[in-house]
C-alpha positions in Angstrom: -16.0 -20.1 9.9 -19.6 -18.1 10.0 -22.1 -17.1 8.3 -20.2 -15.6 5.5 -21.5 -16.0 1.6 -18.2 -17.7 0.3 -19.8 -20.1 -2.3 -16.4 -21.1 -2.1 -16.0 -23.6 -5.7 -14.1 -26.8 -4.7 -10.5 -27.3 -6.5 -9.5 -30.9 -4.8 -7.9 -33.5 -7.0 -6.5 -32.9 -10.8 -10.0 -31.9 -12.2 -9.5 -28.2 -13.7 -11.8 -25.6 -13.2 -12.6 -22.9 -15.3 -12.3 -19.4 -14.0 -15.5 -18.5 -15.0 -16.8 -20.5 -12.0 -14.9 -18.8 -9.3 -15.9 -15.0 -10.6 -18.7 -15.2 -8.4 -16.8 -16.0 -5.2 -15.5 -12.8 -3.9 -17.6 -12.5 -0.4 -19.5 -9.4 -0.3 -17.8 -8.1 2.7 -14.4 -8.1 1.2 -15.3 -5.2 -0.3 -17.4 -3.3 2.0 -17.1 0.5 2.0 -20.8 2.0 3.8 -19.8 5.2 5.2 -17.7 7.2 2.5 -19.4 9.0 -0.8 -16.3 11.0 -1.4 -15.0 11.1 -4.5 -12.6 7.4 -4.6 -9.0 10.2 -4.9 -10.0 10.9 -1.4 -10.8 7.1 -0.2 -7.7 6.8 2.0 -7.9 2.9 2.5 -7.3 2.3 -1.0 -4.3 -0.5 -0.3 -7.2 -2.3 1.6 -6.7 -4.2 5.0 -5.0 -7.3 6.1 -4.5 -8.9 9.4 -1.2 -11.7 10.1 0.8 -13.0 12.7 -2.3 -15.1 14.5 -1.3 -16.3 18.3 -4.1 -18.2 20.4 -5.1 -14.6 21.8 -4.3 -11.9 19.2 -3.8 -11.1 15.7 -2.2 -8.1 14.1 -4.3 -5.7 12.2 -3.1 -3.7 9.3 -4.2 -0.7 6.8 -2.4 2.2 5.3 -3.8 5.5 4.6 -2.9 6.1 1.0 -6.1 8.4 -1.0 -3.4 8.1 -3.9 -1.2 4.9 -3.6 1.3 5.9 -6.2 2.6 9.3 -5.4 5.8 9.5 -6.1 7.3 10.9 -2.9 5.5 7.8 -1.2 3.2 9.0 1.4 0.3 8.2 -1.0 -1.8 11.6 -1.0 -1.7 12.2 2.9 -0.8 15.6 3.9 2.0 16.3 6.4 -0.1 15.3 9.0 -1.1 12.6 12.2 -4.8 10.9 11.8 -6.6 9.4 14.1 -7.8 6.2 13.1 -11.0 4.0 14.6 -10.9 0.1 14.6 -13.4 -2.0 15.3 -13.2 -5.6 15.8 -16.6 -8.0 15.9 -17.8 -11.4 16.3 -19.9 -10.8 13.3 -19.8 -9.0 9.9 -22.3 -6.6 10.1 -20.8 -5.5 13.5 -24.0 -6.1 15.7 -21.4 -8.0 18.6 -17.6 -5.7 18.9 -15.4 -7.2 21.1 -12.7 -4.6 21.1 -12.0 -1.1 19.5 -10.0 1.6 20.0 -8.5 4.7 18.4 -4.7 5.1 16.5 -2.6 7.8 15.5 -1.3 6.8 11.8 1.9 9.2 11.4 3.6 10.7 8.4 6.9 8.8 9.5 5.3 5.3 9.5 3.8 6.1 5.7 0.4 6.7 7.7 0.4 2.5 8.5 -1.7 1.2 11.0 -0.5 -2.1 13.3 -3.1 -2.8 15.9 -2.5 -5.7 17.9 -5.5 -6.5 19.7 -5.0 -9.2 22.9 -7.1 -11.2 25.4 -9.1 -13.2 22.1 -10.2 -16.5 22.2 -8.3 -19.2 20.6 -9.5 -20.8 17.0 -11.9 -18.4 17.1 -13.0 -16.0 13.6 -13.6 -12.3 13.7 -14.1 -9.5 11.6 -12.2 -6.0 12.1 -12.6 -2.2 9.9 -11.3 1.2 10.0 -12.2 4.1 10.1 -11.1 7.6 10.0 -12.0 11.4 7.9 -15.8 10.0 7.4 -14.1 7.1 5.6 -14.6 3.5 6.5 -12.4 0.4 5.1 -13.4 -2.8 3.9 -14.3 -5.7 6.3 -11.5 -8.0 6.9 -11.6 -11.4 7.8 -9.6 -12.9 10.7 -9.2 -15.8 12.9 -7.0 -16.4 15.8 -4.9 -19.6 16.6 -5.9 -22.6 18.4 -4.4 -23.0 22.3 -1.4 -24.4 22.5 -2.0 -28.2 22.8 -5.3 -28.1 21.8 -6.9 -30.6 19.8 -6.7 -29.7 16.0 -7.9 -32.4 13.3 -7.3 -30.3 10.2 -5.6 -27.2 8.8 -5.7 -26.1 5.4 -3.7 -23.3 4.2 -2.1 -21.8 1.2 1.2 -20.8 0.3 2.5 -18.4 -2.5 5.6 -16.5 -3.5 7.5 -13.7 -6.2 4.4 -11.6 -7.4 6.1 -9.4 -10.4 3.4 -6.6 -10.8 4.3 -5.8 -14.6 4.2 -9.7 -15.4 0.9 -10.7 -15.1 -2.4 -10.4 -13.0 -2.8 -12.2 -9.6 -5.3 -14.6 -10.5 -3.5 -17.4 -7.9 -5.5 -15.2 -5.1 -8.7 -15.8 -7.0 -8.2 -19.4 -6.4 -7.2 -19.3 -2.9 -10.4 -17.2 -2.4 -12.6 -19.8 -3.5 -10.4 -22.6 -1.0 -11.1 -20.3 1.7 -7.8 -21.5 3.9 -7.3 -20.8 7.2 -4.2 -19.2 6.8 -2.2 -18.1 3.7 2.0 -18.1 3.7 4.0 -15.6 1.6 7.4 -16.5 1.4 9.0 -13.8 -0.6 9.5 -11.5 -3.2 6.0 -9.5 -2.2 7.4 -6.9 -4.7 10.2 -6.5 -6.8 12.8 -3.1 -6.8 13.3 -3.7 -10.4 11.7 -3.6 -14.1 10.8 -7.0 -15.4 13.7 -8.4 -17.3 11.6 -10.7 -19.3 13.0 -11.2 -23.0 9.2 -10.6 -24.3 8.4 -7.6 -21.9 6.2 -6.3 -24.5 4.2 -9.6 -23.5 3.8 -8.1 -20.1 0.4 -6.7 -19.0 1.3 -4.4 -16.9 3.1 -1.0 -16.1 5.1 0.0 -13.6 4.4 3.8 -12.7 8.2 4.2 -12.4 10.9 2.0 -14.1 13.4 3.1 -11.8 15.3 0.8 -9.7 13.9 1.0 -6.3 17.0 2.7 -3.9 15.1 5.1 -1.9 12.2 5.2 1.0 10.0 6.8 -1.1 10.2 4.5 -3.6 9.9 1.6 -2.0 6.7 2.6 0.1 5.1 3.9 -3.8 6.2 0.6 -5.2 5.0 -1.4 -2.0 1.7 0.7 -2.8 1.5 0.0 -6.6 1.6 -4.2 -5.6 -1.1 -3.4 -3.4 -3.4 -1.6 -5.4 -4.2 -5.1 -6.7 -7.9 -6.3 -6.1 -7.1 -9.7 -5.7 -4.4 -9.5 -3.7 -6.4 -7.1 -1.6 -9.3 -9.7 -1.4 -7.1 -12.5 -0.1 -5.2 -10.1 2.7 -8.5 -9.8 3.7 -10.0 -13.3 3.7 -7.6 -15.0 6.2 -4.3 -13.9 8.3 -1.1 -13.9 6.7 2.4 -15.0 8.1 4.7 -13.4 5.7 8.9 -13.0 5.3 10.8 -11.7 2.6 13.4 -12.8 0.1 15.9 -10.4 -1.7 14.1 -8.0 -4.4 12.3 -6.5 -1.4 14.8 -5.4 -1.1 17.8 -5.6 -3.9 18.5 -9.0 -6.1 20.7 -11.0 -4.1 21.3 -9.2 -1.4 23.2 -11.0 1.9 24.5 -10.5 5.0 27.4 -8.5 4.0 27.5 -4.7 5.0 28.8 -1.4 3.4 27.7 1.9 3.6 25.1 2.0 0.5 23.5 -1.5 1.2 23.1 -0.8 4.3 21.0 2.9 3.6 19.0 0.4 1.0 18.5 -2.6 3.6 16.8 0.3 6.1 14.6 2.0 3.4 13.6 -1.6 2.1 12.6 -3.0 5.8 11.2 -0.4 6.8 8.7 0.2 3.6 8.2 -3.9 4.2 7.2 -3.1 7.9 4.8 -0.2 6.8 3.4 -2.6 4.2 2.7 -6.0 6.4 0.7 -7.3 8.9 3.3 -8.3 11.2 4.1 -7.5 14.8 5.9 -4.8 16.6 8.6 -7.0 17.4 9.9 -7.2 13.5 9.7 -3.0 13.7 12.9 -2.4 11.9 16.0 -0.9 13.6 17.7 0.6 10.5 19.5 -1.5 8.9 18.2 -4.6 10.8 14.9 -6.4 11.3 13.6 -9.2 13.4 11.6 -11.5 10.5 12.5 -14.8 12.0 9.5 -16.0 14.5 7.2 -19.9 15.0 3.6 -20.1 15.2 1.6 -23.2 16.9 -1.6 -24.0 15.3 -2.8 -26.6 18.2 -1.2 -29.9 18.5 -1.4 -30.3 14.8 1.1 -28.0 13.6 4.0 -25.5 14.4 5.6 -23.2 11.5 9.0 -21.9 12.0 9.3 -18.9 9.5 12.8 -18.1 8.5 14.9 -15.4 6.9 18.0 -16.6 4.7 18.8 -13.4 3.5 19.8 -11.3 6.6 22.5 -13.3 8.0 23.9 -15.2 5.2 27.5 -15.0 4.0 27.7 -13.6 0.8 26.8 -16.1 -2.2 30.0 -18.0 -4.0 30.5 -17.1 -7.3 28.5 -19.4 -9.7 30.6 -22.2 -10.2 27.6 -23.8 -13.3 28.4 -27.5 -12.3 32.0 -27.4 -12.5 34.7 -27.6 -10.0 37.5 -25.8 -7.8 37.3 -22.9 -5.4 33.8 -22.4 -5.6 32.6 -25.6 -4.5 34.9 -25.6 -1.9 33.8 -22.2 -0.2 30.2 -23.6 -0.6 31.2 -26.4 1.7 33.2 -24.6 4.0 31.8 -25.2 8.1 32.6 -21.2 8.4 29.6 -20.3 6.1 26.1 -19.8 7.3 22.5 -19.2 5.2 20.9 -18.6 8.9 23.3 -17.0 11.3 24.5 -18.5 14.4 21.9 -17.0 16.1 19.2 -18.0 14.0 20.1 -21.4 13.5 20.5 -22.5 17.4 17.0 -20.8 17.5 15.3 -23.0 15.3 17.6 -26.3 16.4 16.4 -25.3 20.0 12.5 -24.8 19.3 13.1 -28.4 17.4 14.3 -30.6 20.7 10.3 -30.0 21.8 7.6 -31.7 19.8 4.3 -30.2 20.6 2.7 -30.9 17.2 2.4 -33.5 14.7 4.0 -31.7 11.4 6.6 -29.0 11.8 6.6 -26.5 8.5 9.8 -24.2 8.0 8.7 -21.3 6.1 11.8 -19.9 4.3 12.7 -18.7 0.4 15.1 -20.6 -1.4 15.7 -24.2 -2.7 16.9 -26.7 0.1 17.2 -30.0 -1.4 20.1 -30.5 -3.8 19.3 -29.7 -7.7 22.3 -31.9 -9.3 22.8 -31.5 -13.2 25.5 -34.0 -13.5 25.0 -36.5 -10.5 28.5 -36.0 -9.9 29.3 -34.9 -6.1 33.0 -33.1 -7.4 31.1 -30.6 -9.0 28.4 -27.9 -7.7 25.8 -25.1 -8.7 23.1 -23.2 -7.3 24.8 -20.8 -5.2 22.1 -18.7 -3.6 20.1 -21.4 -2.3 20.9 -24.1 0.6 23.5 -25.9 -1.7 25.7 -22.9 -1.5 25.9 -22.8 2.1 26.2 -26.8 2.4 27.6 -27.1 6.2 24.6 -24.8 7.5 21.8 -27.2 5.7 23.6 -30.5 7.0 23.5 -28.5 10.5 19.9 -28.3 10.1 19.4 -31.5 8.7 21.1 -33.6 11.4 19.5 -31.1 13.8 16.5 -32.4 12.5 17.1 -36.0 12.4 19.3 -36.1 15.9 16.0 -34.8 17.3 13.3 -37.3 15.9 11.3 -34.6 14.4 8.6 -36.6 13.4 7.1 -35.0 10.3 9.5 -32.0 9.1 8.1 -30.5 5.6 9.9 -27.5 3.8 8.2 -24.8 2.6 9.9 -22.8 -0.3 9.6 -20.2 -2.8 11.9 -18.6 -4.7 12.7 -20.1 -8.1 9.5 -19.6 -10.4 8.5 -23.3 -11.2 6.3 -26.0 -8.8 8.7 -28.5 -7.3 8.7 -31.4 -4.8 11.2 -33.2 -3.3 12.5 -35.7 -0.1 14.9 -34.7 1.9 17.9 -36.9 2.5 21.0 -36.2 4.1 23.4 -37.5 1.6 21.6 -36.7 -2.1 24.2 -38.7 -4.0 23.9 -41.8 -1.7 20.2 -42.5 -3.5 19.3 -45.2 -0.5 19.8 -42.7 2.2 16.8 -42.7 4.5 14.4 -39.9 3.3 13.8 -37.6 6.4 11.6 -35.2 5.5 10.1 -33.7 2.0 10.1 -29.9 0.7 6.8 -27.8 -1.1 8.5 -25.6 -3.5 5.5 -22.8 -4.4 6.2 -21.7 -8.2 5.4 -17.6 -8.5 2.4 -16.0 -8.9 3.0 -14.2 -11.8 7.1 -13.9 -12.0 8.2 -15.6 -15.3 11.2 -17.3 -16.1 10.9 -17.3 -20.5 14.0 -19.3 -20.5 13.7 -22.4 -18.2 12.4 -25.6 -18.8 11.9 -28.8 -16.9 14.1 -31.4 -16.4 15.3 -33.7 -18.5 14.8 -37.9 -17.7 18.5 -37.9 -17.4 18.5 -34.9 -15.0 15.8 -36.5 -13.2 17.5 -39.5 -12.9 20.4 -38.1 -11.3 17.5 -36.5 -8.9 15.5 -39.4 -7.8 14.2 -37.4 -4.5 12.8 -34.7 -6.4 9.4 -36.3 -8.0 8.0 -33.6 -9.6 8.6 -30.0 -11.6 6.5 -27.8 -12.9 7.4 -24.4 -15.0 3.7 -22.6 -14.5 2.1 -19.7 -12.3 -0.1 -20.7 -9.3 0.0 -21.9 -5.6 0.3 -24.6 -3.2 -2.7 -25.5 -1.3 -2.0 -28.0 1.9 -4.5 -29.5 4.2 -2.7 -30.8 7.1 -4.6 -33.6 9.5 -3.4 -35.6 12.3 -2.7 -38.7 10.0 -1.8 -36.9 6.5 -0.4 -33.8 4.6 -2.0 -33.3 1.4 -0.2 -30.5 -0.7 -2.5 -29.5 -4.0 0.2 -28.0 -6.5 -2.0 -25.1 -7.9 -1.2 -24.2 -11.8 -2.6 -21.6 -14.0 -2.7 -22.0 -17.4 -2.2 -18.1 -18.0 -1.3 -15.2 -16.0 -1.0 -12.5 -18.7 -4.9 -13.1 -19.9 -7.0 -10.2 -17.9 -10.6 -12.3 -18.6 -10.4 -15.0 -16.1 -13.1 -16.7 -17.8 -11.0 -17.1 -20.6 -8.2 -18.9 -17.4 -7.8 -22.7 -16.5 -7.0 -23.3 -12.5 -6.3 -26.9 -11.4 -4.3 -28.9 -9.1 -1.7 -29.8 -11.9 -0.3 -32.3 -9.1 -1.1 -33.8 -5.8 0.9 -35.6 -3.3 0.3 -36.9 0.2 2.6 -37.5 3.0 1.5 -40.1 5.6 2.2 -39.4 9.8 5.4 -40.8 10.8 6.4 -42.4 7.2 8.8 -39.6 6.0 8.5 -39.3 2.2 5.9 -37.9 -1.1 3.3 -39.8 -2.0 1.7 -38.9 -5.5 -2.5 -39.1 -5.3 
């Protein structure tokens, strides 16, 4: 991937590393600033760059103009103004060899964002891109472009991370994805939260919000977009790789659905539109008020496709929390009328699943697909906001993807603040159903959960697909190749500790699946 200094620190297997050794591995250019000598207030990349949405040709770039990020009327600093905005784009870090540039107008009414969306680049290939504007020049990010469609591709590693509470602890998952140096890095919701933490110790939390306000307004959620960004780390790994992100709900507001009413509607506009201004994603997803277009595949070669979902936008509204019991509840949550995806959405992705141009196909989406059963009793029912709540849309889905012989189907969650894995069966009480597929649950990066524990032997028994659970911060790292899928389940051993020498990083589990022979493997 060039000639760039990574001294990237190897994390493969179990074998912990201490984060003393990765301290060092923060490439010099991902924090290159050589033009400016203003005063930092008046720096006006200070939420950094990032770059996403990679297709065989283009890639989206991304910056902000914020000289202070958390002004509370949310256009960080800028005046009531247009800028004109420089990017350059470069074979090379020191920008000896641009391939493109051009000029920008960032606008008050965008929050002064920048999307350029460069075209005519060659496949699989790296490049490095900046801003500049005022006399001010960004830091260097980091890109790289898909592979051609059908082209060969023996190996893809990437990274995948979700829920990132600012006041709850420091972001020291991206320090370890900095020194695996992925091609590509997956956020699958809950970027930032709307709300204060609600952690029974908060006085345990390391952090401060500037405002402790519940998020409603566009203001507010552009400042609290801003404060998430002002993160070094995270700033680092936006600018080490290309992202492909979607949201969840506190993006927005907890729990949010489908469902429509005046106020949630004003909230759902200021929230996509702050996540627009904030993300590296296309044109295409530009909000329309109260609606966005998040839901969108990306081919990496012939070795992989990723179909990135959103579950909030067009679900019915969640059941009320029957807790393992049953009556009405459970019988809503089965109903055929209900939907997680939308009728739109769902013949999308059953559609793009009749083709097979790539050996493993990932679905990028937020919450828990595979049944979580306390009791092992099929009467009852619990988990209303994730796939089990909606029960006719994920057997859609799953007899979508068995009717169709996808070969190697993998989920890819986030959502619930613990590591889990699990197969995927059609009937989860019938423990000899074939396993079709397996699901990568991503525990948060620094969103706690005081109360929760891991499961018992009896609830695991009453489980046997899911083979594994972990209640710590981190990551999942997979490396994909035409004959396996390796998925590195990333733990720290403390996210409120600001010395990350004083921090344990290692793969706390490790699991494989084999082409064509559906079902975890633990290494």
């Amino acid at each position: 991937m060039g000639q760039v200094n990574r001294r990237a620190v190897l994390l493969g297997g179990a074998a912990a590393v201490s984060a003393a050794a990765l301290s060092s591995t923060v490439p010099s250019w991902a924090n290159a600033r050589t033009l400016a000598a203003a005063p930092a207030i008046h720096d006006p990349f200070q939420l950094g760059v990032a770059s996403g949405d990679p297709l065989p040709d283009s890639v989206v770039l991304w910056t902000r103009l914020a000289p202070a990020p958390l002004n509370p009327d949310g256009f960080g600093g800028m005046p009531d103004a247009s800028y004109t905005v420089d990017w350059e784009l470069a074979d090379d870090q020191a920008f000896s060899s641009i391939v493109q540039k051009g000029t920008v107008t960032a606008a008050r009414a965008s929050g002064h964002s920048v999307h350029i969306e460069p075209v005519g680049l060659e496949p699989g290939r790296e490049y490095f891109y900046r801003f500049k504007t005022s006399g001010h020049i960004s830091p260097v990010g980091r890109t790289r472009t898909a592979p051609a469609a059908g082209a060969a591709v023996n190996q893809l590693k990437y990274c995948f991370s979700s829920c990132q509470h600012w006041e709850e602890g420091w972001y020291h998952s991206y320090k370890g994805m900095l020194a695996d140096n992925p091609d590509l890095v997956l956020f699958l919701g809950d970027y930032m939260y709307e709300r204060k933490s609600g952690r029974a110790a908060a006085d345990r939390n390391p952090r401060k919000l500037a405002s402790t306000e519940d998020v409603t307004t566009l203001a507010q959620y552009r400042a609290r977009h801003a404060q998430h960004k002002t993160d070094a780390d995270l700033q680092n790994a936006h600018a080490m790789a290309p992202w492909i992100v979607v949201f969840d709900d506190h993006e927005v507001m907890n729990n949010w659905n489908g469902t429509t009413s005046p106020a949630t509607d004003a909230r759902k506009a200021a929230g996509f539109q702050a996540f627009y201004e904030n993300m590296p994603i296309r044109s295409t997803a530009k909000p329309s008020g109260a609606s966005i277009r998040l839901y969108r595949q990306f081919g990496w070669g012939n070795l992989a496709r990723f179909h990135m979902l959103d579950t909030r936008q067009y679900r019915s509204a969640q059941v009320p929390d029957p807790s393992g019991s049953a009556g009405p509840s459970c019988t809503d949550m089965r109903s055929t009328s209900r939907s997680i995806l939308g009728t739109a959405q769902e013949a999308w992705l059953l559609k793009a699943l009749e083709t097979h141009p790539a050996k493993w196909d990932f679905l990028g989406q937020q919450v828990f697909f595979a049944t979580r059963d306390g009791d092992g009793n099929k009467a009852t029912c619990e988990s209303p906001d994730s796939w089990q709540g909606y029960e006719a849309s994920r057997d859609r889905i799953a007899k979508g993807i068995v009717d169709r012989k996808v070969p190697n189907p993998i989920v890819l969650t986030g959502d619930v603040h613990r590591h889990w894995a699990a197969d995927l069966r059609r009937d989860y009480f019938n423990h000899s159903d074939p396993v079709f597929g397996s699901e990568l649950v991503t525990t948060s990066v620094t969103s706690n959960s005081d109360t929760a524990t891991d499961p018992s032997s009896t609830w695991l028994s009453n489980n046997p697909h899911v083979k594994y659970c972990r209640g710590k911060r981190g990551y999942v790292r997979v490396t994909a190749s035409q004959t396996q899928m390796r998925a590195d389940f990333m733990t720290l051993s403390d996210t409120t500790e600001y010395d990350f020498s004083k921090v344990v990083l290692a793969a706390d589990r490790s699991y494989v699946v084999e082409a064509g022979k559906p079902g975890l493997q633990r290494v």
